[in-house]
C-alpha positions in Angstrom: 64.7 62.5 -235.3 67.9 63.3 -236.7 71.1 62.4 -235.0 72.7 65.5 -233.2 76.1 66.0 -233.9 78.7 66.5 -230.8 78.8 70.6 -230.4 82.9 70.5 -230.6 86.0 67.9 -229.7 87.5 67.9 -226.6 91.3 69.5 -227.4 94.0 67.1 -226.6 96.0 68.3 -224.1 98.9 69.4 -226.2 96.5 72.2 -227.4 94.9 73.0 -224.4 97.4 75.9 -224.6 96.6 77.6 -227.8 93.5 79.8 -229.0 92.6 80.1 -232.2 91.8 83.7 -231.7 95.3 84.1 -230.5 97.6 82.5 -233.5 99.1 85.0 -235.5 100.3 84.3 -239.3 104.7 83.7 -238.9 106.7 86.6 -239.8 107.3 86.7 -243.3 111.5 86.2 -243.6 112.9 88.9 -245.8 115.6 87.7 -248.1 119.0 89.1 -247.4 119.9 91.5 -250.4 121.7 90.3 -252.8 124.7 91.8 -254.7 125.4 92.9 -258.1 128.2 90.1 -258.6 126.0 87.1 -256.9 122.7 88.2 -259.6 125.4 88.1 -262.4 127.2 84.7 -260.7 123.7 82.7 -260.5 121.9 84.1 -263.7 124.9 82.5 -265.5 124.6 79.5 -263.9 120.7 79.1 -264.6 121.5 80.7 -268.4 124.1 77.6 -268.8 121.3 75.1 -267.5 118.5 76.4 -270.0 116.7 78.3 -267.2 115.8 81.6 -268.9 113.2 82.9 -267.5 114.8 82.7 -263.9 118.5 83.9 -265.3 116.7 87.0 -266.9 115.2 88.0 -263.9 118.6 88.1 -262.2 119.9 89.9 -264.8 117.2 92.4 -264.4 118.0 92.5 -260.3 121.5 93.0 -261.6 121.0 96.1 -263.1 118.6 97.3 -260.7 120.7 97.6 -258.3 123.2 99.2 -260.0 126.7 100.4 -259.5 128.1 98.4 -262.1 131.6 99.5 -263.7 130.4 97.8 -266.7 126.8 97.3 -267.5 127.3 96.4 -271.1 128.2 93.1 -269.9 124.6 92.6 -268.1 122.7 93.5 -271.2 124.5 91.5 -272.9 123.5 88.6 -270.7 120.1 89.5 -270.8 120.4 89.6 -274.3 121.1 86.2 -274.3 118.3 85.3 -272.2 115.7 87.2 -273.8 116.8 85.0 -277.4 116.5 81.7 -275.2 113.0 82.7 -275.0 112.6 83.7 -278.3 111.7 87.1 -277.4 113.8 88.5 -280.3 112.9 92.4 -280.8 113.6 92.4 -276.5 116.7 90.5 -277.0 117.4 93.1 -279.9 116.8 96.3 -277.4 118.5 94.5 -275.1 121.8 94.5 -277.3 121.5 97.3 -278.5 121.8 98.8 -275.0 125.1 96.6 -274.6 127.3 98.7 -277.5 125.2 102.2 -276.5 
């Protein structure tokens, strides 16, 4: 005779509301778009506090989304970043894209 296990809790009453069936995941916030200037602001920042990895991928937004009057200067930057990683031939193609 095994001992039978209560079929469910009783819901305290500040869930008497809610039904599982019902909940829905929260809206996913988009993050507002960022500009060239603020990609090329914080990617310095995180460059000058050893954060590669997280500067080059600003970089990379950076020149995604274009517009710049002068791009040279972002590959140069992610030049920089890419040797903080010691990814040299990337930091190489990287400079050479600066002086093309």
């Amino acid at each position: 005779n095994a001992p039978t296990l209560p079929k469910r809790y009783a819901r305290p009453a500040a869930f008497a509301a809610f039904d599982e069936d019902q909940l829905q995941a929260a809206p996913r916030e988009e993050k507002p778009p960022r500009d060239r200037e603020a990609c090329r602001r914080d990617g310095c920042t995180l460059a000058a506090a050893g954060r590669w990895g997280a500067a080059l991928e600003l970089f990379d937004e950076a020149l995604a989304i274009g517009g710049a009057p002068d791009p040279w200067v972002l590959h140069e930057l992610r030049a920089q970043a890419l040797l903080g990683l010691d990814r040299c031939f990337e930091a190489a193609r990287a400079a050479e894209l600066s002086i093309a």
